[in-house]
C-alpha positions in Angstrom: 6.5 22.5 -7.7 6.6 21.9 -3.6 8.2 18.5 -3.1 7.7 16.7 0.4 10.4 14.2 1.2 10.2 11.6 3.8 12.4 8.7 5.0 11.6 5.9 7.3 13.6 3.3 8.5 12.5 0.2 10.3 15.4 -1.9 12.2 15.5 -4.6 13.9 19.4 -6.0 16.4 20.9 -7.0 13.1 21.5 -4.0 10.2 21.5 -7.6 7.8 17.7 -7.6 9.0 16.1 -4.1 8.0 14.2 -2.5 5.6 14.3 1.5 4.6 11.2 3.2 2.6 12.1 6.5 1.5 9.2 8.7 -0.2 9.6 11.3 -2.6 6.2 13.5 -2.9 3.2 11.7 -4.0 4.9 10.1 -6.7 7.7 7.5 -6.1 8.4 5.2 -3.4 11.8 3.7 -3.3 12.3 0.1 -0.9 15.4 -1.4 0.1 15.7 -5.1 1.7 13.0 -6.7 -0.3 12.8 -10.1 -1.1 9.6 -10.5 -3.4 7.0 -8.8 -5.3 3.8 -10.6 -3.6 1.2 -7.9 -5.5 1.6 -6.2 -8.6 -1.6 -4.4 -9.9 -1.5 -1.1 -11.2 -3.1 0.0 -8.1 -1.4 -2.0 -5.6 2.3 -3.3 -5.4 3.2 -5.3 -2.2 6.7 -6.4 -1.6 7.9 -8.5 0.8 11.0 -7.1 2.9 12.8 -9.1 5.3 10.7 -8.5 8.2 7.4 -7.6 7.0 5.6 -6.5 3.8 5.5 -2.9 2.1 2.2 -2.1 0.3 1.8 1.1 -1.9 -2.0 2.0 -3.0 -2.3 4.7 -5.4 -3.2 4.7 -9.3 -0.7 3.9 -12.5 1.6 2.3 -10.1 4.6 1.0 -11.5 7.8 -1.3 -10.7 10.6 1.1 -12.4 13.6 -0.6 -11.8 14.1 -3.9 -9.5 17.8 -4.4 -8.4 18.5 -7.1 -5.8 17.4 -6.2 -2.8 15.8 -2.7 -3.8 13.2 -1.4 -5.8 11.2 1.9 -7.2 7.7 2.5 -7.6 6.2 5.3 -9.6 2.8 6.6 -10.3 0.3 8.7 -8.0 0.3 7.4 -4.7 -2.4 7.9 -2.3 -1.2 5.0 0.8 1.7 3.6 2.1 1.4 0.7 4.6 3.6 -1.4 6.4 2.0 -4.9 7.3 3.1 -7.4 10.1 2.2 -10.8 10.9 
């Protein structure tokens, strides 16, 4: 099995005000400095991060563990957007 891994960090001046995404293949998504779950349908979670909001498209998505300030989506996923404004 060929895994891809990615990380992307977004920061603003302050390290209190950013977010991190880090992707593992096509099959989990983990997001740290979130403040909300906003969408949560089994083909699209959007969470709102401190500075903008994370959105994850795919199929038999799932919230796997929810931890202040962090969280971890499973399932096959097929986009990873980060919306502003």
């Amino acid at each position: 099995m060929n895994m891809r891994f990615a990380k992307m960090s977004v920061q603003n001046e302050s390290l209190a005000e950013s977010f991190t995404v880090s992707v593992a293949g096509d099959r989990e998504v983990s997001v740290s400095g979130c403040k909300k779950v906003l969408t949560y349908e089994e083909d699209l979670i959007r969470i709102q991060t401190r500075e903008c909001v994370v959105a994850v498209k795919g199929e038999a998505l799932s919230l796997k563990s929810f931890h202040p300030g962090e969280m971890r989506i499973t399932g096959r996923i097929d986009t990873l957007a980060i919306e502003r404004g």
